[in-house]
C-alpha positions in Angstrom: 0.0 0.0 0.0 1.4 3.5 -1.1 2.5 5.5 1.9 2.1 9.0 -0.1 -0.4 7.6 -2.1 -2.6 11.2 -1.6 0.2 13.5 -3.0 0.0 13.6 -6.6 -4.1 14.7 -6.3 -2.9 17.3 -3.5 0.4 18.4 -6.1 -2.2 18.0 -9.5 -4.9 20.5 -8.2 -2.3 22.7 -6.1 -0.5 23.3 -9.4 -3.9 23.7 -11.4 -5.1 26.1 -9.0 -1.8 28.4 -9.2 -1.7 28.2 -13.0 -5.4 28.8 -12.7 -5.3 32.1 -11.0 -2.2 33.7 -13.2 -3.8 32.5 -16.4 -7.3 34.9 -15.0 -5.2 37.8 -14.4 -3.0 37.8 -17.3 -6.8 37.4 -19.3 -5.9 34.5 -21.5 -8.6 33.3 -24.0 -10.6 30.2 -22.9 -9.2 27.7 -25.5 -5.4 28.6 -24.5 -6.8 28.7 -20.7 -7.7 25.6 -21.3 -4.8 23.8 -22.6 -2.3 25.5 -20.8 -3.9 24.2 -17.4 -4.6 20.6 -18.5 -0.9 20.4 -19.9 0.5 22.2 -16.4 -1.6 19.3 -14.2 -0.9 16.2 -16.3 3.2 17.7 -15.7 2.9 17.7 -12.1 0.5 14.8 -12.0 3.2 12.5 -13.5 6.3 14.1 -11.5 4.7 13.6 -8.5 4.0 10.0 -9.3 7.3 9.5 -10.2 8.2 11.2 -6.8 6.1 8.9 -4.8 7.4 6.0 -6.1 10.8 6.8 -5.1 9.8 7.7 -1.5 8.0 4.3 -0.8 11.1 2.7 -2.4 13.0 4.6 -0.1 11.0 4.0 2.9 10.7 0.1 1.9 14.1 -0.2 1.6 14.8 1.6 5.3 12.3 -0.4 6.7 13.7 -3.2 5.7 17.0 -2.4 6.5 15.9 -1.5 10.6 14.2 -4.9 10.3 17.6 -6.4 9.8 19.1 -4.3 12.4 16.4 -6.0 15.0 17.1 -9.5 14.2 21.0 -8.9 14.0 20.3 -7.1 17.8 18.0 -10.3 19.2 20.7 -13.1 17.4 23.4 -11.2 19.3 21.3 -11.2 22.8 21.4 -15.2 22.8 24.4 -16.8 24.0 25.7 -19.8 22.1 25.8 -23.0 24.4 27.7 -26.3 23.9 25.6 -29.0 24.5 28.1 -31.7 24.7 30.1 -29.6 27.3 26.9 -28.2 29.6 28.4 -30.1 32.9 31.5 -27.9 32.4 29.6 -25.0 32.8 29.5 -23.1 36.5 26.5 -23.5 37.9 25.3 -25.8 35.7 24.6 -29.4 37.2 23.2 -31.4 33.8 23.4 -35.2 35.1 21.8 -34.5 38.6 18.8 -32.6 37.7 15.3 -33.5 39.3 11.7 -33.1 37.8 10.4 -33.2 41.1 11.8 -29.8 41.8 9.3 -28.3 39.5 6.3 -29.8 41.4 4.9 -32.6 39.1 5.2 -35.8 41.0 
């Protein structure tokens, strides 16, 4: 889903409005009026498509990257334990542990 997907209606009429209001006070005819708007909003209507696409590929590709940056920060969190050597650990005691200890007889 398009992030700015409400910008090139907002740029398209903003810049028809503008070209609107000069074209009245310079008293253009109707037919150049006319053309001079519709060529001045189908401009800014494509460059502001054109600059929307580049933001949400922007903002996908930042996303994306801080996504990357989270898992790399939870991978480093865990520590790395050798099974085969667990007795060796301090405070570890792997051949004389109890289930009773956790209430479940």
């Amino acid at each position: 889903m398009s992030r700015y997907r409400v910008v090139p209606a907002i740029v398209t009429l903003l810049a028809g409005f503008i070209t609107s209001v000069l074209l009245i006070l310079n008293k253009y005819s109707l037919e150049s009026f006319v053309w001079i708007v519709l060529l001045v909003m189908v401009c800014f209507f494509v460059a502001s498509w054109l600059v929307v696409y580049a933001l949400n590929r922007l903002a996908d590709k930042m996303e994306e990257e801080q996504k990357e940056e989270e898992n790399i920060d939870q991978d480093e969190d865990i520590p790395d334990i050798d099974l085969d050597n667990i007795d060796s650990i301090e405070g570890v005691d792997g051949k004389d542990f109890d289930y009773s200890d956790f209430g479940d007889e």
